[in-house]
C-alpha positions as CSV (number, residue, x, y, z in Angstrom):
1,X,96.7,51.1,13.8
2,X,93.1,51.9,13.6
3,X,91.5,52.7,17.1
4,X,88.0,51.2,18.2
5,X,85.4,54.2,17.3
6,X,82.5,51.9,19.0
7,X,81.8,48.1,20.8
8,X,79.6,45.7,18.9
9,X,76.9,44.6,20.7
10,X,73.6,43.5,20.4
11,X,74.5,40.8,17.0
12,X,73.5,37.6,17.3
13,X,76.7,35.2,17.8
14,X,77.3,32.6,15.0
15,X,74.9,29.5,14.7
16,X,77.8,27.2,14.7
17,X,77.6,23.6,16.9
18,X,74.5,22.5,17.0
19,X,73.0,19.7,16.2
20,X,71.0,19.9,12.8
21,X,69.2,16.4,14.2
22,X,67.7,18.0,17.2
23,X,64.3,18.7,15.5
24,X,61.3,17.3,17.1
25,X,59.2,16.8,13.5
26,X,62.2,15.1,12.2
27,X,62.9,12.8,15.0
28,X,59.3,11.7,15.3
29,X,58.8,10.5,11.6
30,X,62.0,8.9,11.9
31,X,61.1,6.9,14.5
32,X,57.1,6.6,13.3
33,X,59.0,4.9,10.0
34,X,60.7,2.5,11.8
35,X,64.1,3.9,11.5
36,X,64.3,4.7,15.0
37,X,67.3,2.2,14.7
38,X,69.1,5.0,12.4
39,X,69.3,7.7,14.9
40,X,72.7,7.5,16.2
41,X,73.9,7.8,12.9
42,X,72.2,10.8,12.0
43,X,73.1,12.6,15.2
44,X,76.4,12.2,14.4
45,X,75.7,13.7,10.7
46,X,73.4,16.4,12.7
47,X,76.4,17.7,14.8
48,X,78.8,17.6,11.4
49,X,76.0,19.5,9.7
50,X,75.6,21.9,12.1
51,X,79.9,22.5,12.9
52,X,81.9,25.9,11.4
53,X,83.6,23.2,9.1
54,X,80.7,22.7,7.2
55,X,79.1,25.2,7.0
56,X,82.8,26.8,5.3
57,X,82.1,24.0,3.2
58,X,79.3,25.4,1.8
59,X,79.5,28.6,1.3
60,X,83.3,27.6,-0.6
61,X,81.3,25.7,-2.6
62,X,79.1,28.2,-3.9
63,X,81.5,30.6,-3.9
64,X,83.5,29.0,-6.2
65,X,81.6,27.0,-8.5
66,X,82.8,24.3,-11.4
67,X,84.6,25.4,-14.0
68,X,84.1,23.6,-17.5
69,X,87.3,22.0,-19.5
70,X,86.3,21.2,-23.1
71,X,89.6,20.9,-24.3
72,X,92.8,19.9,-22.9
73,X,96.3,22.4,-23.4
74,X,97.0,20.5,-26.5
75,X,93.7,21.0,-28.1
76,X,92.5,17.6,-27.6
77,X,88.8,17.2,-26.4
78,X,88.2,16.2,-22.5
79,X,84.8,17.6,-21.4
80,X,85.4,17.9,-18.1
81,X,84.2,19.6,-15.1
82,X,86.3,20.9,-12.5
83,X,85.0,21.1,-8.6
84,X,86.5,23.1,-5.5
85,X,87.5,20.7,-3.2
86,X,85.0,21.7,-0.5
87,X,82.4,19.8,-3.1
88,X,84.1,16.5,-2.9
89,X,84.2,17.1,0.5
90,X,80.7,17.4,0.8
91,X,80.1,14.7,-1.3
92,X,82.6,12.3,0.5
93,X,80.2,13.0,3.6
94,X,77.0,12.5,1.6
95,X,78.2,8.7,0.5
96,X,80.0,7.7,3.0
97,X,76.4,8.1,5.2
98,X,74.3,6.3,2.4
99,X,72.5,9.2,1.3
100,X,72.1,8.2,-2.4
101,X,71.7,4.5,-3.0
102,X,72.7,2.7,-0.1
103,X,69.0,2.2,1.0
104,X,67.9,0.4,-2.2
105,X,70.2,-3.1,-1.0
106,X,69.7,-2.6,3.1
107,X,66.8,-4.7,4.3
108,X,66.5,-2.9,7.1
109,X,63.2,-1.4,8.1
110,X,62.4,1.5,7.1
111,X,65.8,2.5,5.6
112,X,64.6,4.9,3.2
113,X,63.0,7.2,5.9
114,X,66.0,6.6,7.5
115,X,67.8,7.5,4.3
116,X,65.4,10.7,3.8
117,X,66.1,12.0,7.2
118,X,69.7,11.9,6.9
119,X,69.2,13.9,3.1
120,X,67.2,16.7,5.4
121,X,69.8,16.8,7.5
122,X,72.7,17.0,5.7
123,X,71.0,19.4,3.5
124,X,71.3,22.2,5.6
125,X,74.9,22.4,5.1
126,X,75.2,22.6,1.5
127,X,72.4,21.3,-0.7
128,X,73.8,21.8,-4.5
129,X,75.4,18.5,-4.3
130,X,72.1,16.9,-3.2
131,X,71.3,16.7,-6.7
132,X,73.7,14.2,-7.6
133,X,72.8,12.5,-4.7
134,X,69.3,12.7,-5.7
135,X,69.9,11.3,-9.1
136,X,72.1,8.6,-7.8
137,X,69.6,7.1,-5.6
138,X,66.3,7.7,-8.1
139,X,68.4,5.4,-10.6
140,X,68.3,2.2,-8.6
141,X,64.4,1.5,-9.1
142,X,64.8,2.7,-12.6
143,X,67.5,0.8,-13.6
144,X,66.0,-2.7,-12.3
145,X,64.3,-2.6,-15.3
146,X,67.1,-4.1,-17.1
147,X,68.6,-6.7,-14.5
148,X,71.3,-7.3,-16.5
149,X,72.6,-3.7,-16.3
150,X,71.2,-3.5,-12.5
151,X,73.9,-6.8,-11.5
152,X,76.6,-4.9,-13.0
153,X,76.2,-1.3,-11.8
154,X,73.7,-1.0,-8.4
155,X,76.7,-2.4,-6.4
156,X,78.7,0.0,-7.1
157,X,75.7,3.0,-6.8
158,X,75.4,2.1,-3.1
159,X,78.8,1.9,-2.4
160,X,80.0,4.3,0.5
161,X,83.2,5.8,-1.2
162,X,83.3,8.5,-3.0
163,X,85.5,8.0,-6.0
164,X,85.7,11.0,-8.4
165,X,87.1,10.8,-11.8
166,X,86.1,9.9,-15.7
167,X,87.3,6.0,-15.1
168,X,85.8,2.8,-17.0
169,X,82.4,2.1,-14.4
170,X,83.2,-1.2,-13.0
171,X,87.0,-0.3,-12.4
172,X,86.0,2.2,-9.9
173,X,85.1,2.0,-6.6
174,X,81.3,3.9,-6.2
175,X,79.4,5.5,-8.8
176,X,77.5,8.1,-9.2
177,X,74.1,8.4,-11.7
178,X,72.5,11.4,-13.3
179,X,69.7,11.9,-15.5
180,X,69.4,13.7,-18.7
181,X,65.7,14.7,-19.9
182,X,64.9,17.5,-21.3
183,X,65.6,18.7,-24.8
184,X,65.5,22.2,-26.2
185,X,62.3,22.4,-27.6
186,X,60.3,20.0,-25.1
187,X,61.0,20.9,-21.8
188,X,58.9,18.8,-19.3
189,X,57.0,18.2,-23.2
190,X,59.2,14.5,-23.5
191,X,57.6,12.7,-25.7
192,X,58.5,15.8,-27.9
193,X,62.4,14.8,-28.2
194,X,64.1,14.2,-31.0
195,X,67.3,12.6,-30.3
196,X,67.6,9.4,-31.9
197,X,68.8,5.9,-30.8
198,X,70.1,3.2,-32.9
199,X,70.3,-0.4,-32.8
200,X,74.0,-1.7,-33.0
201,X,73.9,-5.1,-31.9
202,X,74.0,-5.3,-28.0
203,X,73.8,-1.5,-27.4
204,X,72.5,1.6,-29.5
205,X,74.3,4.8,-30.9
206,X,72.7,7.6,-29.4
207,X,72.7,11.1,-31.7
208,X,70.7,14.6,-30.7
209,X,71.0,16.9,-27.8
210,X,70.3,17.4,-24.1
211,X,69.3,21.4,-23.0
212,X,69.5,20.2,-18.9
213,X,71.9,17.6,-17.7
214,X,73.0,18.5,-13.8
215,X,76.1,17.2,-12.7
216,X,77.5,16.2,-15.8
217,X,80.8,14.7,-14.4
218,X,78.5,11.3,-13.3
219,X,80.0,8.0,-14.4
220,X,76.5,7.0,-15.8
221,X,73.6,8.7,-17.3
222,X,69.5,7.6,-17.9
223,X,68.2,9.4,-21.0
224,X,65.2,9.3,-23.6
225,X,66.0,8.5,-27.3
226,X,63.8,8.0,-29.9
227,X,63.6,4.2,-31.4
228,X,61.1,3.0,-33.9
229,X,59.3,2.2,-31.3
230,X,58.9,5.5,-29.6
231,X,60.7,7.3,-27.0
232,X,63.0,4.7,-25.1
233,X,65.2,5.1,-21.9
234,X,68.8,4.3,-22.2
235,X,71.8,4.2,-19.6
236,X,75.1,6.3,-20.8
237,X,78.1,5.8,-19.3
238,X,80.6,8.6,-19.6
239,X,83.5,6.4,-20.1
240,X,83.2,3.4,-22.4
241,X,84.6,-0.1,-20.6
242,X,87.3,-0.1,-23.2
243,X,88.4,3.4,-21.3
244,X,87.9,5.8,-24.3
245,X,85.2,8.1,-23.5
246,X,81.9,7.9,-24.5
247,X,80.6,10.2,-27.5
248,X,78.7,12.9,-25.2
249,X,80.0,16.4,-25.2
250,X,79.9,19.5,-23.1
251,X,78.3,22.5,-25.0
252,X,78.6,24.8,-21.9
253,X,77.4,24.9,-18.2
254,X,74.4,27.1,-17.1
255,X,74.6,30.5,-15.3
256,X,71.5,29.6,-12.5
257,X,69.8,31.9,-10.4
258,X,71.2,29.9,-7.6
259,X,72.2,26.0,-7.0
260,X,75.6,27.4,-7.7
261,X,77.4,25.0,-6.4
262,X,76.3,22.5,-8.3
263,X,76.9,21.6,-12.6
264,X,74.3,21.8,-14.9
265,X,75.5,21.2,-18.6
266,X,74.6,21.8,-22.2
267,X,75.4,17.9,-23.8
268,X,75.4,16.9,-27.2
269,X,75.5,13.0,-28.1
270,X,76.8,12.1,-31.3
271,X,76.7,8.2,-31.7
272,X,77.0,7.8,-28.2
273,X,76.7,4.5,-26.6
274,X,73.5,3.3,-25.1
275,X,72.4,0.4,-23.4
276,X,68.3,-0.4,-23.2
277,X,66.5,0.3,-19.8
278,X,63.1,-1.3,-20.2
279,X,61.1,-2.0,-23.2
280,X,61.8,-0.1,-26.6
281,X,58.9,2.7,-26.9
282,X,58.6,2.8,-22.6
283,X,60.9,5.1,-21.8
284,X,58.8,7.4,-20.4
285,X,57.4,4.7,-17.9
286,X,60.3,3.7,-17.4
287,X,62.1,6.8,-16.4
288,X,59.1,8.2,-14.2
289,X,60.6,5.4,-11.3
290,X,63.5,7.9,-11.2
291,X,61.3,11.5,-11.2
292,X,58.9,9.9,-8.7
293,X,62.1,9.4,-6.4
294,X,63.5,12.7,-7.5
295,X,60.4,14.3,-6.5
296,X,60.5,13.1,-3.1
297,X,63.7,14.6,-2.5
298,X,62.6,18.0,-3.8
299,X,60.0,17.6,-1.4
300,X,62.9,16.6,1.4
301,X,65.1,20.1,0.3
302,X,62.4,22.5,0.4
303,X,61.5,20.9,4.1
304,X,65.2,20.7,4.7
305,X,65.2,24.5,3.5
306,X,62.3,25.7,5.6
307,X,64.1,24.3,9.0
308,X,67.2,26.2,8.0
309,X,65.7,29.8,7.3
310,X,63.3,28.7,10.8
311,X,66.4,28.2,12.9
312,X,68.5,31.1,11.7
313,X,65.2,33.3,12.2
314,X,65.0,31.9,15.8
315,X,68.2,32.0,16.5
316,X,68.2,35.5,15.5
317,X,65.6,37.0,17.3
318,X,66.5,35.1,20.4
319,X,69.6,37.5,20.9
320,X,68.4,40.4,18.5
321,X,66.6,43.5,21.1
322,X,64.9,46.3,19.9
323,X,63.3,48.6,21.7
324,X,64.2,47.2,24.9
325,X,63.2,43.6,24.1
326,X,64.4,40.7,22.8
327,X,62.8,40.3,19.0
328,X,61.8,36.9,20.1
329,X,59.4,38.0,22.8
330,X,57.7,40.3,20.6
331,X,53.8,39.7,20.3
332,X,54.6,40.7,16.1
333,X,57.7,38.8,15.8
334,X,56.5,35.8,17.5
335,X,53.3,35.4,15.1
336,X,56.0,35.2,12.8
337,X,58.2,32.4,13.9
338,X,55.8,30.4,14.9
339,X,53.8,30.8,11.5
340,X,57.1,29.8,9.9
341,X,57.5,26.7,12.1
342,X,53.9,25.8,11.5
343,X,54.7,25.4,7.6
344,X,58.5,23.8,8.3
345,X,56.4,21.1,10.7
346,X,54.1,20.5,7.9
347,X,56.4,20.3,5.0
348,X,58.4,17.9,7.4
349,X,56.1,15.4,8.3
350,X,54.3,14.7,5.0
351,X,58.1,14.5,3.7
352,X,58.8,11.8,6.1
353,X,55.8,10.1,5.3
354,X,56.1,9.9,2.2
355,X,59.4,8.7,1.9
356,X,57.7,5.9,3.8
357,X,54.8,5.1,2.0
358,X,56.0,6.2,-1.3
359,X,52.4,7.3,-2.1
360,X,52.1,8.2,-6.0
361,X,49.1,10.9,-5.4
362,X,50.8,12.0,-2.7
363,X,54.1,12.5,-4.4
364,X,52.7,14.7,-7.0
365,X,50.9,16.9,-4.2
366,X,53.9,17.1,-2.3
367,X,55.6,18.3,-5.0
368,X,53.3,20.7,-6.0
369,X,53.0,22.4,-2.6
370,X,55.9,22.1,-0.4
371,X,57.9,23.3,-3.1
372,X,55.7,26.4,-3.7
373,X,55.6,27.4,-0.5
374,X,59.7,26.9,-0.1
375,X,60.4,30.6,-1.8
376,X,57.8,32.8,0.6
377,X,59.3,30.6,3.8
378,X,62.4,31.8,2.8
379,X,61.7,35.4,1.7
380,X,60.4,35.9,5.4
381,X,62.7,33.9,7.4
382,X,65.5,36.4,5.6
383,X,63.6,38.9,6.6
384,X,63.4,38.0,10.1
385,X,67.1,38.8,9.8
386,X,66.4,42.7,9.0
387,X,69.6,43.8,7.2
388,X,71.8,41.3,8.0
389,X,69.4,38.8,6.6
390,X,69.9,40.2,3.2
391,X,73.9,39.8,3.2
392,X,75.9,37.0,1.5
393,X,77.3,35.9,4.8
394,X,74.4,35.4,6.8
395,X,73.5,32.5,4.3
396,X,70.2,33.5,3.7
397,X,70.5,34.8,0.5
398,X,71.9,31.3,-1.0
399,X,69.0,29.8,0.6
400,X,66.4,32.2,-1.4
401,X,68.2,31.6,-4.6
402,X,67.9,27.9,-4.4
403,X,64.4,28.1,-2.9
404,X,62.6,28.0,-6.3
405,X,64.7,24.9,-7.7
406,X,62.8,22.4,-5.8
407,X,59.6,23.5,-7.2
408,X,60.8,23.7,-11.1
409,X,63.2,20.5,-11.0
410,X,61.0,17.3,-11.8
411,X,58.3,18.8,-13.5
412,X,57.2,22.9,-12.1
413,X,54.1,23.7,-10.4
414,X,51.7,23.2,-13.5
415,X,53.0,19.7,-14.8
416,X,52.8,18.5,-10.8
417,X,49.5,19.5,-10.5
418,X,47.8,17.8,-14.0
419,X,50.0,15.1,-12.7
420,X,48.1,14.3,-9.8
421,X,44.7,14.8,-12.1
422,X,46.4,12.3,-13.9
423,X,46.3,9.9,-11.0
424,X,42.9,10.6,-9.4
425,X,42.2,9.2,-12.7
426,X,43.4,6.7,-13.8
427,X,45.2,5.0,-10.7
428,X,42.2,4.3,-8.5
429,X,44.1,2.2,-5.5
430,X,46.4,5.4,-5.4
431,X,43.0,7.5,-4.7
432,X,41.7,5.4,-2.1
433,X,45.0,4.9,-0.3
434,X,45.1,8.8,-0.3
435,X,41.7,9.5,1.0
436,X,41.8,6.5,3.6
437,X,44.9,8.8,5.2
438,X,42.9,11.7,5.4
439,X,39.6,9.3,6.8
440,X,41.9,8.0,9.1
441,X,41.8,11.3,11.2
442,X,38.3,11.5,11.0
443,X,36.9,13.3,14.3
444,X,40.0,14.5,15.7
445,X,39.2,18.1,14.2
446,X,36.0,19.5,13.1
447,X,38.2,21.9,10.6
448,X,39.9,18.7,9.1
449,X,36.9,17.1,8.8
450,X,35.0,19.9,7.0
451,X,38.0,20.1,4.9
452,X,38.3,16.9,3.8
453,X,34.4,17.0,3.0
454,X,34.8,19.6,1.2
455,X,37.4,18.6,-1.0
456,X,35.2,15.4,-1.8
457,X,33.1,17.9,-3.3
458,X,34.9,19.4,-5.2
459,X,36.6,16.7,-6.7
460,X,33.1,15.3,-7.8
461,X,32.5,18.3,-9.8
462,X,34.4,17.1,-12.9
463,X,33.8,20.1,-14.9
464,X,37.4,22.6,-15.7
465,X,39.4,20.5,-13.8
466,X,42.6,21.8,-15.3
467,X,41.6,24.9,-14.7
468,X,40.9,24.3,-11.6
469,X,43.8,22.0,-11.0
470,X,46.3,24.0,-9.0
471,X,43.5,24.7,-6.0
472,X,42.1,21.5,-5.8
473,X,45.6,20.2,-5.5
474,X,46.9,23.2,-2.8
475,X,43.4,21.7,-0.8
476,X,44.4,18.2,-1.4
477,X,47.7,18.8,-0.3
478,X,46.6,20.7,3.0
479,X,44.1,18.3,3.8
480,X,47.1,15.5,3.7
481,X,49.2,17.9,6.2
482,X,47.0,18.6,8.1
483,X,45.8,14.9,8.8
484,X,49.0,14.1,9.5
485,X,49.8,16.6,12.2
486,X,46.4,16.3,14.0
487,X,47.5,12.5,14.3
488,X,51.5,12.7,15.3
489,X,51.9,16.6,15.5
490,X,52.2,18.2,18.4
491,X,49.2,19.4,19.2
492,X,50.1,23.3,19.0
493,X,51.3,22.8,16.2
494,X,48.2,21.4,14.6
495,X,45.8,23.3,16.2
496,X,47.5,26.1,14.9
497,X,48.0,24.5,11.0
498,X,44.0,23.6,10.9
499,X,43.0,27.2,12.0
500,X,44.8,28.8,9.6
501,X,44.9,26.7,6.8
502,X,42.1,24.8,6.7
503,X,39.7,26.9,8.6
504,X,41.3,30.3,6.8
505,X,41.6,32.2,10.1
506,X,45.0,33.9,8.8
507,X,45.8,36.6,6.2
508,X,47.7,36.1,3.3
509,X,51.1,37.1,4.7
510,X,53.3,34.5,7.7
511,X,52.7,36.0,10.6
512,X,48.8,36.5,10.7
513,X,48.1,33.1,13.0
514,X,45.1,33.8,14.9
515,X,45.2,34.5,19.1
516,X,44.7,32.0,21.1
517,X,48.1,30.5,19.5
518,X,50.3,28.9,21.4
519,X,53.4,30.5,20.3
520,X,55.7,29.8,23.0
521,X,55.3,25.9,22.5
522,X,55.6,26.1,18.5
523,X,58.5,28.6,18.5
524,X,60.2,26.4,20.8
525,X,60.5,23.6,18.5
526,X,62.5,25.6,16.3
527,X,65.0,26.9,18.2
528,X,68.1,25.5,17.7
529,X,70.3,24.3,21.4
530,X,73.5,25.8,21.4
């Protein structure tokens, strides 16, 4: 028996039973989107979020990640993809509360905010499976472009149970969608693929390759092929309704920086069956309904992200001393949290909104700057953490790893921003429902408004705009923040976000608000109630 050489004091007890829901910025777009019906609902999820169970959950998850079966003991070909049961747990939880689908056949108002809100939430205890959660929900809108196969298949997309397993589609109870882009030599470059489709009657034989397919155990599939016509967007289910399996085979799964939890596969189709989604030689119009809803949710997990790595950083200096104070009543330390909860507001509140409006322009901005800025939120909350901050258990370190996903999934930083060059011009009605948000908090700050008149400017001078694109888009995307939180923030919170981002009164660095802050008030919207 080993005796006790010291007592540990002065560690921060675990952030276990609280409610994940019980954030300010979150409830007030929920209820601002008319979903103020939902909030029961995601209390409840809150509380499970925030519980020791799931939080095990997730770091089993990761710890153990799926395992890929190409062949079975006899030799015989399965392709399949073996989870830890803490996934399907996870997932279970994730479809039972309608956070893929369900929103796309609930008339409700404003169920998708209500939908979004429940994603940010449930996030925070494990977001690898979010992907296919992600997908499954982004296929609704994309799908309805072939009613036929929308009749037969959205039912079962928004069903609430969870039924794993490589089973003919409509013999199971809930499905689950993925996508499966990107080819080798293309990338984000689609109209570059080469894998072929076929005509056969009422379907086509699919033949080529696919270099990223996440979660690759999905009962059904939207993918490009190339048909006389051009590139073309099919539906693949992985098991035929006969019951053999369809002709799409595992090459291996990816070794990612992080998202660990979650599959990503090699696939290779080889006459595999296809049914049409849209017009032959639209697939990439078609398919864009599923990345625009894709890239709302990466919007919604680096948000979802930035209020984790805020609420362990609070919770940890609020019972961390040094030097005979508590870290969180430390003039340096409290720049710090609240420049971090400035940024988590932000990235919340145009993430609500725009799961709302479902504003094109503002998608692609979104994209482009939430999801840059999740990696440096993260990097500094860890370090908020000191030491313990940079060790496996605190969690922190999964969240860094996974930081950078949401900004290269759906298109990286470059192709969001020509992206929303793209729609400035050519989609007109998309520009002036953009700019009559910002207008619309015209007067309420003279840093907004010299902001916004600024970026007019700018985006009159029509000269290098892709070289230019990435700054006119950060601007664009600061000016829609902060019009936002001006109108609904709290007002802290704001005045804070329009001194140092729009007026520029703030290094380069979190932590370098200006004085005159309120930090009490913004740091205490991102503690978490124990």
């Amino acid at each position: 028996m080993t005796r006790a050489t010291h007592q540990v004091t002065n560690q921060a007890p675990p952030l276990e039973g609280h409610d994940v829901a019980e954030d300010p910025a979150l409830l007030d777009g929920l209820r601002r989107g008319g979903a103020g019906w939902a909030e029961p609902e995601l209390r409840e999820l809150g509380l499970e979020a925030g519980s020791a169970d799931a939080q095990h959950l997730g770091r089993q998850a990761n710890a153990h990640p799926p395992v890929l079966h190409t062949h079975d003991r006899h030799g015989h070909r399965v392709d399949e993809v073996e989870f830890h049961p803490a996934w399907h747990r996870l997932m279970t939880t994730a479809v039972a509360h309608g956070l893929h689908a369900t929103p796309w056949r609930d008339g409700r108002p404003g169920a998708h905010v209500a939908r979004a809100a429940k994603f940010y939430v449930w996030s925070q205890a494990e977001a690898g499976h979010g992907c296919p959660i992600s997908m499954t929900y982004a296929a609704v809108p994309a799908l309805r472009r072939a009613p036929e196969l929308a009749e037969r298949f959205e039912p079962l997309l928004a069903s609430t149970t969870y039924d794993f397993g490589l089973r003919p589609p409509e013999g199971k109870r809930g499905l689950i969608a993925g996508m499966s882009m990107t080819e080798k030599q293309g990338g984000s470059d689609v109209r570059a693929n080469t894998t072929t489709a076929t005509e056969a009657g009422d379907h086509y034989l699919l033949t080529g390759h696919k270099w990223f397919t996440s979660a690759p155990m999905s009962d059904l599939f939207l993918t490009l092929a190339v048909t006389p016509e051009g590139p073309s967007c099919f539906a693949l289910p992985r098991v035929l309704p006969d019951g053999t399996r369809n002709a799409l085979f595992l090459q291996r799964l990816k070794d990612k920086l992080g998202n660990r939890s979650n599959a990503s596969a090699e696939v290779e189709y080889d006459g595999a069956v296809g049914w049409l989604v849209g017009e032959p030689g639209r697939g990439v119009r078609t398919i864009i309904e599923m990345v625009n809803a894709t890239r709302l949710d990466c919007v919604l997990g680096s948000a979802s992200g930035m209020r984790y790595g805020l609420t362990q950083a609070t919770h940890h200096a609020a019972h961390r001393t040094a030097f005979g104070r508590a870290l969180i009543d430390q003039p340096v330390m409290r720049n710090v949290l609240a420049d971090l909860a400035v940024e988590s507001e932000a990235a919340t509140t145009v993430a609500l909104w725009l799961a709302g409006t479902r504003s094109r322009l503002g998608l692609a901005v979104a994209k482009y700057w939430v999801c840059k800025r999740g990696p440096a939120h993260a990097a500094e909350a860890l370090e908020c953490l000191g030491g313990n901050g940079y060790v496996e258990e605190s969690g922190m370190p999964r969240l860094f790893r996974e930081s950078p996903l949401m900004s290269v999934w759906e298109g990286s930083g470059n192709v969001a921003a020509l992206d929303a060059l793209r729609v400035l011009a050519r989609e007109p009605d998309a520009v002036a429902g953009f700019f009559a948000e910002l207008d619309a908090a015209q007067g309420a700050d003279r840093r907004l408004d010299a902001a916004v008149a600024a970026l007019r400017t700018a985006l009159a001078d029509l000269d290098d705009l892709e070289v230019r694109a990435r700054g006119l888009v950060e601007r664009m995307a600061l000016a829609l923040q902060g019009s936002l939180l001006v109108r609904y923030g709290h007002p802290a919170v704001a005045d804070a976000f329009c001194a140092s981002r729009l007026a520029g009164d703030r290094g380069a660095a979190f932590g370098t608000l200006p004085r005159g802050t309120d930090f009490g008030a913004i740091i205490g919207r991102g503690l978490p109630e124990l």
